[in-house]
N, C-alpha and C positions, 0 to 999 in steps of 0.2 A: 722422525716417526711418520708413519704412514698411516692412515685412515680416513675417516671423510673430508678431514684436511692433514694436507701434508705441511709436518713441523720440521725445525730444524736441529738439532738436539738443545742448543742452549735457549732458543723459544720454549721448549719443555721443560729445560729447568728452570727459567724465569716462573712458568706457573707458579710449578712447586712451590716453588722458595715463598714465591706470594700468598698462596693457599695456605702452608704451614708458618707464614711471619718471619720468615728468615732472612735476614740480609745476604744476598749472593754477590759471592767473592769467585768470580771464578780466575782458574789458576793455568793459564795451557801450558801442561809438560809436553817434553821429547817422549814420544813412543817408547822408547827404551825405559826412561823413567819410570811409566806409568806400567807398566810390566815390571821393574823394581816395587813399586809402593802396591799393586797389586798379590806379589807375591810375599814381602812381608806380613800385609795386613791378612793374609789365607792363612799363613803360619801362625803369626799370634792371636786370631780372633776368632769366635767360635763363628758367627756370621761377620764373611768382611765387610769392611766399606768397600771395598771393589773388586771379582776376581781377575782372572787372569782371559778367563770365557770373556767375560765384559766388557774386558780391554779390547779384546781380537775380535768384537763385534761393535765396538765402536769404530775400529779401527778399517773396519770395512767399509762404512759410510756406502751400504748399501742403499740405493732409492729406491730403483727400478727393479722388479724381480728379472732376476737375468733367465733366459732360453723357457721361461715356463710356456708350457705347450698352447694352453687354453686362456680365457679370462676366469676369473671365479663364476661362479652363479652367481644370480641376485640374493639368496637366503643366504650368503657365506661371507659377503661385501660390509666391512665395518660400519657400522649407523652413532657409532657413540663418539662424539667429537670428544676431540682431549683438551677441555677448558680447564676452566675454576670448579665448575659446577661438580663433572665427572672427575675431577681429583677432590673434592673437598668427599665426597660420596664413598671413595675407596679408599680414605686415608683410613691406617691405621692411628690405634693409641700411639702417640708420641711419649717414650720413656727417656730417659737420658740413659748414655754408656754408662755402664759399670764393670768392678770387678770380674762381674759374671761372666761378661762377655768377653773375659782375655782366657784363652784356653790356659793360662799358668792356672787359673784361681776358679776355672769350670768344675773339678773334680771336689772340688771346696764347696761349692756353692750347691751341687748338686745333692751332697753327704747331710747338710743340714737342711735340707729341703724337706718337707712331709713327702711321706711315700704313701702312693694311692691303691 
């Protein structure tokens, strides 16, 4: 990640995982793989754990913006470092997976829902 420091993707998930209490297990698949489990998890889940965009933009491990013309301005230049502080600030509510979230049992979940 890029901003007023530059991270390395699993420095950013170490945050995380820290800021939400999670033990991190991380797992490195084959690109192909992870384009397998990508595309699974889009088919059966209303929001996945990972799309297939996500994949191909990891998978870029872009640093340096390439051929950009100009440098930014200074009002456009990121100032919000990506610590503890500014993830514990934009975490959402933490829910656990459900039913809800598998697209088999969305149209279920939605029928018994109150209608606004």
């Amino acid at each position: 990640m890029t901003g007023p420091t530059e991270l390395e993707f699993d420095d950013a998930v170490r945050i995380v995982a820290r800021v939400i209490g999670k033990r991190l297990v991380l797992v490195r698949l084959p690109l192909a793989m992870t384009y397998g489990v990508a595309w699974f998890t889009e088919g059966l889940m209303t929001v996945p754990l990972i799309s297939a965009a996500q994949v191909r933009i990891l998978a870029e491990e872009v640093v340096n913006p390439a051929l950009a013309p100009d440098p930014l301005p200074v009002e456009l230049l990121p100032v919000t470092p990506f610590d503890s502080e500014s993830v514990m600030a934009g975490k959402p509510e933490c829910i656990p997976f459900g039913l809800s979230d598998l697209r088999l049992f969305e149209k279920r979940s939605q029928a018994g829902a109150p209608r606004s």
